[in-house]
N, C-alpha and C positions, 0 to 999 in steps of 0.2 A: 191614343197609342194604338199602334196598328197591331193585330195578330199575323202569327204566322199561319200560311195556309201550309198543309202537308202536300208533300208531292205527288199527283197522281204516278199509279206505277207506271206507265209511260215514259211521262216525266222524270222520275226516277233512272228509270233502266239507260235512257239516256244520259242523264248527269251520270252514271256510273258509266258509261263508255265514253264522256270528255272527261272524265276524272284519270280513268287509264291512260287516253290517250297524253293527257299530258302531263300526268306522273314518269310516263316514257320517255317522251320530253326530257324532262328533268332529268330523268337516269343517265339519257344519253348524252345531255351537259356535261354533266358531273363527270362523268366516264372520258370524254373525247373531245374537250373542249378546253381550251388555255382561256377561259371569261373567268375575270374574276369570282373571288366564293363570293363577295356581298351582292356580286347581280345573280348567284344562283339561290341565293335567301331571299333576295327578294321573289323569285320565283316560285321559292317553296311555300314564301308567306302568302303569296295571289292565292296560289294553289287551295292552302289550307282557308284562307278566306271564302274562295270558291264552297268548298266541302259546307261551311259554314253557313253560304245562305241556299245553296242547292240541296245540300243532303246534311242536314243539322244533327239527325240522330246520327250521323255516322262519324262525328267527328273523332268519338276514343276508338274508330277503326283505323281512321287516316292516321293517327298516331300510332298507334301499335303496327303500322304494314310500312306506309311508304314513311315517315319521319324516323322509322326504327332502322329501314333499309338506308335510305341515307345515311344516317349516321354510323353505321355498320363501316360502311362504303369509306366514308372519310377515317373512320378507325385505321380501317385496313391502308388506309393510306391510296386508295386509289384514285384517286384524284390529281394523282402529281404521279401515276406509271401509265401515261396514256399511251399507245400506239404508234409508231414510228412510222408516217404513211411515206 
């Protein structure tokens, strides 16, 4: 059975600025995009899998920030008042 290595901070601070960037990503789907919701689950699933083997201790962060903002987002219904371009 293999151990996990921790991430050096490098490493880290990195996975934390492809983590933002494509939480972004994702926002900006959800917000401005007519794709179906099951390909933007799927993307949240990548996403959160990402978290999982990049930055493990953070995952009950990924859920309280960007899982919490999502579903916020679809509460509010925004996902279906997109911008008229």
């Amino acid at each position: 059975m293999a151990t996990r290595m921790e991430p050096t901070p490098g490493a880290a601070r990195g996975a934390a600025d492809e983590l933002r960037r494509r939480a972004d990503a994702i926002t900006a789907r959800l917000l401005y995009s007519d794709e179906p919701r099951v390909d933007l689950e799927i993307a949240i699933q990548g996403l959160r899998d990402f978290v999982e083997d990049r930055l493990p201790d953070r995952v009950w962060l990924f859920d309280c920030i960007y899982e919490a903002r999502w579903q916020r987002l679809r509460d509010q219904g925004w996902e279906h008042e997109r911008p008229a371009w």
